[in-house]
N, CA and C atoms as a LAMMPS dump frame, in Angstrom:
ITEM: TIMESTEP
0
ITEM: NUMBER OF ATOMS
414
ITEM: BOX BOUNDS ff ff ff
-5.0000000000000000e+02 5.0000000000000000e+02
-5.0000000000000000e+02 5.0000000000000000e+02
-5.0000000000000000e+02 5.0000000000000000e+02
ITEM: ATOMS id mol type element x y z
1 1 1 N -68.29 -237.484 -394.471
2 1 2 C -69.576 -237.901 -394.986
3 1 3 C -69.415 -239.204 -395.755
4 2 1 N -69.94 -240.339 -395.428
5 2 2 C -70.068 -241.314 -395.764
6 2 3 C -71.322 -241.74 -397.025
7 3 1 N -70.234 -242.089 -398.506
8 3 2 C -71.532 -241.967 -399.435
9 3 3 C -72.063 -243.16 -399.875
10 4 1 N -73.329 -243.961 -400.072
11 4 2 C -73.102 -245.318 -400.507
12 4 3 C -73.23 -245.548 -401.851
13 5 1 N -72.468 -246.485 -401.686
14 5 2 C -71.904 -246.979 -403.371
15 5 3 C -73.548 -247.821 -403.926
16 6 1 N -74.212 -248.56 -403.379
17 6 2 C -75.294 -249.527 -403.988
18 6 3 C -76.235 -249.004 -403.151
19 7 1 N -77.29 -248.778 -403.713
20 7 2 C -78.743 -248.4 -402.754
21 7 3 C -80.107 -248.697 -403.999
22 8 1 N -81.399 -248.876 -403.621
23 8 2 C -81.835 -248.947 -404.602
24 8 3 C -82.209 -247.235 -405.428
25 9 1 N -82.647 -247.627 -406.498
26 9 2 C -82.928 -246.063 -407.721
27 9 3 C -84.51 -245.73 -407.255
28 10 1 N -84.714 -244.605 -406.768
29 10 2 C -86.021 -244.313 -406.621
30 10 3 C -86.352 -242.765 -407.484
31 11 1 N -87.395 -243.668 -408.44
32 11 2 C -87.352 -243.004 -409.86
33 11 3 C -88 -241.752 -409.508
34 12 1 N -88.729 -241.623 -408.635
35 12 2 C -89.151 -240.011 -408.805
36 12 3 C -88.371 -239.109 -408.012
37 13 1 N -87.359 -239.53 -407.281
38 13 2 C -86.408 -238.357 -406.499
39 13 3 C -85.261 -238.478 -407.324
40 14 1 N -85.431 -238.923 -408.409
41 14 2 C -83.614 -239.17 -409.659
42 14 3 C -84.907 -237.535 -410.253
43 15 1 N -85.391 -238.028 -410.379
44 15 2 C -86.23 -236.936 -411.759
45 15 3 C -86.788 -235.691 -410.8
46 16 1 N -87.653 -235.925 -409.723
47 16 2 C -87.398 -234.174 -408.717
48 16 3 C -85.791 -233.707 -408.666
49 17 1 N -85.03 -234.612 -408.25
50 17 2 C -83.54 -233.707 -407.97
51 17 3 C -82.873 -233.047 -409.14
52 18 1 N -83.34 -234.041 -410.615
53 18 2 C -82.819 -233.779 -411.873
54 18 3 C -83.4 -232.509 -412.143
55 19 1 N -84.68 -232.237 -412.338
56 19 2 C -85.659 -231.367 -412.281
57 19 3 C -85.187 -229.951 -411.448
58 20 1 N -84.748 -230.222 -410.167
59 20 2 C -84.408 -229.206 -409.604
60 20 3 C -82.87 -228.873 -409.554
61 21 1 N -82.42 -230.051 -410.167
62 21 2 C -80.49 -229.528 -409.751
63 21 3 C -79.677 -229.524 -411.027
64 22 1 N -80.036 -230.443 -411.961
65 22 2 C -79.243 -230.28 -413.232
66 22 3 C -79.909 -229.482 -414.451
67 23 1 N -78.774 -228.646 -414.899
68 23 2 C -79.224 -228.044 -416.024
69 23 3 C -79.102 -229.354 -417.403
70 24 1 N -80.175 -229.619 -417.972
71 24 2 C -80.09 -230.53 -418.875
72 24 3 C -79.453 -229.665 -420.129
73 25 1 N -78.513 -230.324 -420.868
74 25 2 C -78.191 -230.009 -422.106
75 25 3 C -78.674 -230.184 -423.706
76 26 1 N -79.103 -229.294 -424.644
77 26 2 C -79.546 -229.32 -425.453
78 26 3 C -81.614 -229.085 -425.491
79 27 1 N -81.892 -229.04 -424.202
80 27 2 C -83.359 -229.061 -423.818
81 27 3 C -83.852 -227.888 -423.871
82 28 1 N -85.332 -227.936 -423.932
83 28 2 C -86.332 -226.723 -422.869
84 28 3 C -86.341 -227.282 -421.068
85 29 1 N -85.931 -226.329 -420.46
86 29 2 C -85.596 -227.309 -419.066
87 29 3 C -87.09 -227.659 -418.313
88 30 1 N -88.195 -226.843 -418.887
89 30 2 C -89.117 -226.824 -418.345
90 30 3 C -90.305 -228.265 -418.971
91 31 1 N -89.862 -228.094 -419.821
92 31 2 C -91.02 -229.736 -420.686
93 31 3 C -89.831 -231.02 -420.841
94 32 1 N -89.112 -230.942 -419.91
95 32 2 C -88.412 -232.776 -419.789
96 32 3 C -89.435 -233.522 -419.581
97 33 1 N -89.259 -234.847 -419.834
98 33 2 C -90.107 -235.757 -419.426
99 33 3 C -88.696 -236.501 -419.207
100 34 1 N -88.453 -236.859 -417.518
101 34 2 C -87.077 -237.904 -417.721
102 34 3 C -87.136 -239.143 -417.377
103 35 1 N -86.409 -239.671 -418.451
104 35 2 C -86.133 -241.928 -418.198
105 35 3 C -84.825 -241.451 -417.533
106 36 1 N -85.683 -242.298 -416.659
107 36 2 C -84.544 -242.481 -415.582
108 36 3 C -84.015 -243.895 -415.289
109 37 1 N -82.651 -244.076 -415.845
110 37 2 C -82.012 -245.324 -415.964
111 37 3 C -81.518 -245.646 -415.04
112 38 1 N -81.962 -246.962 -414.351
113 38 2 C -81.564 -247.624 -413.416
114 38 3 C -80.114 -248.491 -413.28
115 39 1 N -80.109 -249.1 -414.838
116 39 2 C -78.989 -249.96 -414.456
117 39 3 C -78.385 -249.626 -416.446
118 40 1 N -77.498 -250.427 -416.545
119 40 2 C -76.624 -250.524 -418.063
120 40 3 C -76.458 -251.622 -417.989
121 41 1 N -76.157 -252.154 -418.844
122 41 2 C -75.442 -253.988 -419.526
123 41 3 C -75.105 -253.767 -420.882
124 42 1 N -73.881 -254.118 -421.33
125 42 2 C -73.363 -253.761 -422.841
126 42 3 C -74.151 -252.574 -423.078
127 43 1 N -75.031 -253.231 -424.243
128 43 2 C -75.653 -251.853 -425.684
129 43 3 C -76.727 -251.408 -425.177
130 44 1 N -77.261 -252.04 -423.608
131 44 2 C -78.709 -251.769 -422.993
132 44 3 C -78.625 -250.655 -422.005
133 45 1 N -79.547 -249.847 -421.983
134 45 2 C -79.851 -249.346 -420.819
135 45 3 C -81.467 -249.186 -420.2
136 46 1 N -81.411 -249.499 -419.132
137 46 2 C -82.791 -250.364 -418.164
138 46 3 C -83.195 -249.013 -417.33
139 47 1 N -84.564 -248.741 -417.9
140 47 2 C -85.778 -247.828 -416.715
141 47 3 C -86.472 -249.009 -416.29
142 48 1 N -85.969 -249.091 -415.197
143 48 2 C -86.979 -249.924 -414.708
144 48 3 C -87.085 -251.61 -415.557
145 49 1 N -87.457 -252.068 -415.733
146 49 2 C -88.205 -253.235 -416.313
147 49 3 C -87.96 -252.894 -418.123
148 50 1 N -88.188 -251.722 -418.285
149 50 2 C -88.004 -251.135 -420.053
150 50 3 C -86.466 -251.166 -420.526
151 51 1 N -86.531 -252.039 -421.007
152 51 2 C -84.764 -252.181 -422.191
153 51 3 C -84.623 -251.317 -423.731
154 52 1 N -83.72 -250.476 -422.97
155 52 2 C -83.68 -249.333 -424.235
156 52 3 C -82.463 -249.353 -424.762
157 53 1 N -81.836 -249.552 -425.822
158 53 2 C -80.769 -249.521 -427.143
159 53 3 C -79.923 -248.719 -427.008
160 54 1 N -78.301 -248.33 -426.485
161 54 2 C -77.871 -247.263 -426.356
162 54 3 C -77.236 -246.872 -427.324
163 55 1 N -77.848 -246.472 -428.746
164 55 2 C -77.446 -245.761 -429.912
165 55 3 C -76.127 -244.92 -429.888
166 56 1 N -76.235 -244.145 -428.334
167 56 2 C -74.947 -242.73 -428.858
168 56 3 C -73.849 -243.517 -427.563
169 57 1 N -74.02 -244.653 -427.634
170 57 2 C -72.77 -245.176 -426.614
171 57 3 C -72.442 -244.602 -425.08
172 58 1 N -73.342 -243.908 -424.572
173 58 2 C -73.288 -243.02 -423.591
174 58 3 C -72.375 -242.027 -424.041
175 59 1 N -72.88 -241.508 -425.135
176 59 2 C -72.027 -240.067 -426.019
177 59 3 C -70.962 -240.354 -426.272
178 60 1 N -70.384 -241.755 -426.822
179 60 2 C -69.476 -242.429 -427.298
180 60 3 C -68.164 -242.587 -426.395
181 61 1 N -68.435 -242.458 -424.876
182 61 2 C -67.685 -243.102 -424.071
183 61 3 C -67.882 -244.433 -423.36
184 62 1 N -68.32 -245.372 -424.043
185 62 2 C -68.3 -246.21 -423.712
186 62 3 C -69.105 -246.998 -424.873
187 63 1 N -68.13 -247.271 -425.765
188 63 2 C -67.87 -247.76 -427.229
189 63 3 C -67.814 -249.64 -426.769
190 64 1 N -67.172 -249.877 -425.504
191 64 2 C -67.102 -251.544 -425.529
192 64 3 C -68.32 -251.983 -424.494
193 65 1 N -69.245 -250.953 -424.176
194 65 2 C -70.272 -251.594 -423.708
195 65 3 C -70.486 -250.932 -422.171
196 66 1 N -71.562 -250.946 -421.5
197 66 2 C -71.646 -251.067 -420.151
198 66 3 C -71.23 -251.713 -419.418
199 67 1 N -70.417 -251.635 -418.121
200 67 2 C -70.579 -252.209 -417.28
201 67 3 C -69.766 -254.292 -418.075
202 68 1 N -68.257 -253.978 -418.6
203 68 2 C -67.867 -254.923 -419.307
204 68 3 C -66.746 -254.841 -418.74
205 69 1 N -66.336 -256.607 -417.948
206 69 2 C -66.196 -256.997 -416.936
207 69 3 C -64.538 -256.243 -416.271
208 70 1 N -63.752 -256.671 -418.293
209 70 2 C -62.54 -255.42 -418.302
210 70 3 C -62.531 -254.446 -418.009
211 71 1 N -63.151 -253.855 -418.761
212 71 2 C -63.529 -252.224 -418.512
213 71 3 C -63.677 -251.796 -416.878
214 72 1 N -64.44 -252.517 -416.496
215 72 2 C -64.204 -252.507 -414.833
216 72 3 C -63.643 -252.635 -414.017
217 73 1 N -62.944 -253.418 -414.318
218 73 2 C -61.672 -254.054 -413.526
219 73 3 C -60.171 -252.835 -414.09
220 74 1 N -60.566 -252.301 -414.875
221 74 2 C -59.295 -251.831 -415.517
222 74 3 C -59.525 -249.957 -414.589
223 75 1 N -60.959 -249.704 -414.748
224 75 2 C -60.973 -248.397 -413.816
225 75 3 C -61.158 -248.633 -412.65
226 76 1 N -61.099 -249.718 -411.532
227 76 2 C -61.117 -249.586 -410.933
228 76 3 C -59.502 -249.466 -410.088
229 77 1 N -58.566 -250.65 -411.395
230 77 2 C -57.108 -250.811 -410.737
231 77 3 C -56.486 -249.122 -411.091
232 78 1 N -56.839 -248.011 -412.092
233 78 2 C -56.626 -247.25 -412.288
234 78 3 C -57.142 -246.354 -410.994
235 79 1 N -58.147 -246.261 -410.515
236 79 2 C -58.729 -245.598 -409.401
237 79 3 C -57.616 -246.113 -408.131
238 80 1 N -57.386 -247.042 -408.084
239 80 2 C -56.225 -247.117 -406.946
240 80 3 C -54.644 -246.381 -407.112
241 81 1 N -54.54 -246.436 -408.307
242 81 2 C -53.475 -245.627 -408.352
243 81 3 C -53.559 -243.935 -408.377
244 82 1 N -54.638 -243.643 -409.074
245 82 2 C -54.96 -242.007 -409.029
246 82 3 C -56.354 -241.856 -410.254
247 83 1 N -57.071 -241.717 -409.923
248 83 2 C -58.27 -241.211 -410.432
249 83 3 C -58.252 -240.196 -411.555
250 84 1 N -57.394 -239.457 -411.357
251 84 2 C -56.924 -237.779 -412.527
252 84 3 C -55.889 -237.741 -411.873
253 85 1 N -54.505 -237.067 -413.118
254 85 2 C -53.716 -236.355 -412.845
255 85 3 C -53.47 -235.362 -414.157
256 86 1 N -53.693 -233.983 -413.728
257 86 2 C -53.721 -233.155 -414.799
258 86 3 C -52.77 -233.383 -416.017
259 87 1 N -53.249 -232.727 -416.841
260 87 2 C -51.957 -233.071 -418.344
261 87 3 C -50.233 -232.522 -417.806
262 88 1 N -50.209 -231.954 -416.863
263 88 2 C -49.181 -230.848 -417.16
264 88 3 C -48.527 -231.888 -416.285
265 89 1 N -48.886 -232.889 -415.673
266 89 2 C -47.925 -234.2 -415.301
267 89 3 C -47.806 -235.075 -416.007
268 90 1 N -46.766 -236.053 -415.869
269 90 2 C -46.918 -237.341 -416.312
270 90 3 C -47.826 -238.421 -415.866
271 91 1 N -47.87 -239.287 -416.537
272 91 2 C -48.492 -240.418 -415.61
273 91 3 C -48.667 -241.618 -417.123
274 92 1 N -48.611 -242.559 -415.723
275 92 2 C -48.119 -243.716 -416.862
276 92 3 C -49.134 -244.213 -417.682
277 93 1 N -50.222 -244.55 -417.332
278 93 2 C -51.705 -244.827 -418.255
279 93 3 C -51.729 -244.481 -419.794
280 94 1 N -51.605 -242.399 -419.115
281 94 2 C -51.692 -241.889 -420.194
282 94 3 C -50.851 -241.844 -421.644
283 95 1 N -49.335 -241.959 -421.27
284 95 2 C -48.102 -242.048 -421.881
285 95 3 C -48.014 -243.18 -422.906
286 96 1 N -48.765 -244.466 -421.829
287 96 2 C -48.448 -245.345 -422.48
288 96 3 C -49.574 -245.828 -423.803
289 97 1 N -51.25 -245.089 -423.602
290 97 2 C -52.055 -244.981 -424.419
291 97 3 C -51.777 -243.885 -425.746
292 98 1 N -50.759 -243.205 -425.609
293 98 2 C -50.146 -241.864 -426.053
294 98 3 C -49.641 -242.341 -427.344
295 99 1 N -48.315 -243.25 -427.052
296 99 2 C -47.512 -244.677 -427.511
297 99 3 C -48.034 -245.199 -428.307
298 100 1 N -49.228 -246.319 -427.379
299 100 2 C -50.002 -247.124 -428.588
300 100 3 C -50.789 -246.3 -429.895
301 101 1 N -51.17 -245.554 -429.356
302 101 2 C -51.954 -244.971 -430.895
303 101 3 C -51.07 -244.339 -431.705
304 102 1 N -49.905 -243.542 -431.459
305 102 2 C -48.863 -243.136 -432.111
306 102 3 C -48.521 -244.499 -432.724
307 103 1 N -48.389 -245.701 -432.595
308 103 2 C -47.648 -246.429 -433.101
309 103 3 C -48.605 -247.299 -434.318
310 104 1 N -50.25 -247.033 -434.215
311 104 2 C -50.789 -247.442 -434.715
312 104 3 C -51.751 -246.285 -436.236
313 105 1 N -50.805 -245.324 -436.294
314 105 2 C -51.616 -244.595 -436.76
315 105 3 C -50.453 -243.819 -437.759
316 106 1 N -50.683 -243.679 -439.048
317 106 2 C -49.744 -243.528 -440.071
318 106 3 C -48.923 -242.026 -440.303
319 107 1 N -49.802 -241.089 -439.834
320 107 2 C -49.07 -239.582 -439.151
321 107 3 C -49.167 -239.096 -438.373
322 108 1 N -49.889 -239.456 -437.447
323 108 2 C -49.563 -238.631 -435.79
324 108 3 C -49.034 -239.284 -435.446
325 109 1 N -48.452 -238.594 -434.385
326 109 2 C -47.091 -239.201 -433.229
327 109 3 C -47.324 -238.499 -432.178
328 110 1 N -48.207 -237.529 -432.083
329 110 2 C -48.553 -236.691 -431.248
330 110 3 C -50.124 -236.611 -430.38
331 111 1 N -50.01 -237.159 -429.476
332 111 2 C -51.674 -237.468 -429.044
333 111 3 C -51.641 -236.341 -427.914
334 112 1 N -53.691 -235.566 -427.773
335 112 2 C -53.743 -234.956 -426.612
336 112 3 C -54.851 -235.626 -426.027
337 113 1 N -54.933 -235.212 -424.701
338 113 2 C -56.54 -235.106 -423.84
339 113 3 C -57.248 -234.104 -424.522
340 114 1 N -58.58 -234.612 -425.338
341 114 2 C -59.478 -233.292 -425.355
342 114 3 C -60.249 -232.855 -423.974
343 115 1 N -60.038 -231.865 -424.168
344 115 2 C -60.441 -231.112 -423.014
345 115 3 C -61.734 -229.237 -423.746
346 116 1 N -62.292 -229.528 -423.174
347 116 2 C -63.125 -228.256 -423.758
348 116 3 C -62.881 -226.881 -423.725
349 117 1 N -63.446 -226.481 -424.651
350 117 2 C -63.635 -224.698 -425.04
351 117 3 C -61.971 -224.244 -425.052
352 118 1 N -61.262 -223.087 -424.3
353 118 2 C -59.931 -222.637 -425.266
354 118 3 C -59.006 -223.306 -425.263
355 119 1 N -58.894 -224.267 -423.932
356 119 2 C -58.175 -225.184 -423.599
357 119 3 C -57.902 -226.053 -425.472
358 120 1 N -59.084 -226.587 -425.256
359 120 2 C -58.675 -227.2 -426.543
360 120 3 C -58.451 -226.701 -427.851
361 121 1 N -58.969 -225.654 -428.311
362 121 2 C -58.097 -224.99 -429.213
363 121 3 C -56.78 -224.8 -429.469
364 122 1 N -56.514 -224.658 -428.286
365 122 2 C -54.977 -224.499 -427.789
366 122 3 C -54.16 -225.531 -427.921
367 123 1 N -54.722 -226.494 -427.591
368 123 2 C -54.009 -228.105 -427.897
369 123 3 C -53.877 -228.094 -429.757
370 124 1 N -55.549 -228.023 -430.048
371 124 2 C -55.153 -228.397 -431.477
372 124 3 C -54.656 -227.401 -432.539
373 125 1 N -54.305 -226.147 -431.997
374 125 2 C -52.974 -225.586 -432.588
375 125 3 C -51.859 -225.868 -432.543
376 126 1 N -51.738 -226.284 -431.013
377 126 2 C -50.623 -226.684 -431.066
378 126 3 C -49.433 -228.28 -431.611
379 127 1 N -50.877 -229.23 -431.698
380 127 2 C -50.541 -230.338 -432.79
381 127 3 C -50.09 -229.698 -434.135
382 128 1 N -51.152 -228.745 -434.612
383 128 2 C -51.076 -228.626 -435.962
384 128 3 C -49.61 -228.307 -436.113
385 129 1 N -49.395 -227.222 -435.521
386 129 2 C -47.658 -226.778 -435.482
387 129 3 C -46.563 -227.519 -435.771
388 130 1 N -47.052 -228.629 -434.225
389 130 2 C -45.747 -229.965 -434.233
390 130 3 C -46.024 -230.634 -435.671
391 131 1 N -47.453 -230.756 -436.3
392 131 2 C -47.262 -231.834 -437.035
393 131 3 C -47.237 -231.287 -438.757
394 132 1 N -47.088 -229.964 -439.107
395 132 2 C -47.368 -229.531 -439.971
396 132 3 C -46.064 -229.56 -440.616
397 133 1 N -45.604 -229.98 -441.673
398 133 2 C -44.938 -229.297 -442.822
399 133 3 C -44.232 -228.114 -443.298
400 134 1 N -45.85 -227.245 -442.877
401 134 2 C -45.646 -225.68 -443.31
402 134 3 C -44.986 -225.265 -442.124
403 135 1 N -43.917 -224.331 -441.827
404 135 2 C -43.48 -223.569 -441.01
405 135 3 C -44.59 -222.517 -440.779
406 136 1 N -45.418 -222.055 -441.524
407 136 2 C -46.274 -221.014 -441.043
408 136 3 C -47.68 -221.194 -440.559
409 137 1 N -47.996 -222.501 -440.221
410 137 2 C -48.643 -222.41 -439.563
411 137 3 C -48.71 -222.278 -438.486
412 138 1 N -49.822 -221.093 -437.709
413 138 2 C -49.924 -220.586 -436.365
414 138 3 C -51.371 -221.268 -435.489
C-alpha cells in the first residue's frame, strides 16, 4: 500500500475521521468542536488561513519550533538509519544524548527514555537506586 507523503488537508474528513476514529484525550468525545491544523512554522500553528500560538509546544515536544530546518534534517538522517530501536538495545543517537546530558548536569549520570505507566515507574526506581546514597532505597 502506497501512502502519500503531501496531499492537500480537507478539513471536514480530518474532523469526520477524528470524530469517528480517535479517542480524544482529556475531552467529552461527544461536544468537540475540532481546529484542524493544516500546517506548523516555529511557535505557529495554521487552520486554514487562522494563525494560532503554540503555547504547550506540541505538549512540549517540540520546544525548538515547527518544522525547523535542523530539526528536520536531523530526523530525517535518523529515519535512515532506524526510526526506533527499543531500550533493551543499544544505539548510537541515544548513548550519545545519554553522555551529553550526563556531562552537563551536576548529579545524574544516569539518563532514561520515559516511557509510560509501569514501565516507567520501573525506570524511575530504578535511577533512584543507582543514584541514591541510601542503600535502602527500593
Amino acid at each position: 500500500m502506497a501512502v502519500a507523503t503531501k496531499r492537500p488537508t480537507d478539513a471536514s474528513t480530518v474532523v469526520k475521521d477524528t470524530a469517528d476514529h480517535v479517542l480524544v484525550a482529556w475531552s467529552a468525545q461527544g461536544g468537540i468542536k475540532q481546529v484542524v491544523i493544516t500546517r506548523a512554522e516555529g511557535s505557529w500553528l495554521y487552520a486554514g488561513e487562522r494563525r494560532i500560538l503554540d503555547f504547550s509546544s506540541g505538549l512540549i515536544n517540540v520546544n525548538l519550533g515547527h518544522g525547523h530546518p535542523k530539526v528536520v534534517r536531523a530526523i530525517q538522517e535518523q529515519a535512515e538509519r532506524a526510526c526506533y530501536v527499543t531500550p533493551s538495545f543499544g544505539e548510537e543517537s541515544r548513548a550519545t544524548l545519554a553522555r551529553l546530558l550526563s556531562e552537563v548536569t551536576p548529579v545524574v549520570k544516569i539518563v532514561f527514555e520515559r516511557s509510560p505507566g509501569v514501565t516507567s515507574a520501573r525506570r524511575r526506581a530504578s535511577v533512584a537506586r543507582l543514584s541514591s546514597p541510601n542503600d535502602g532505597v527500593t
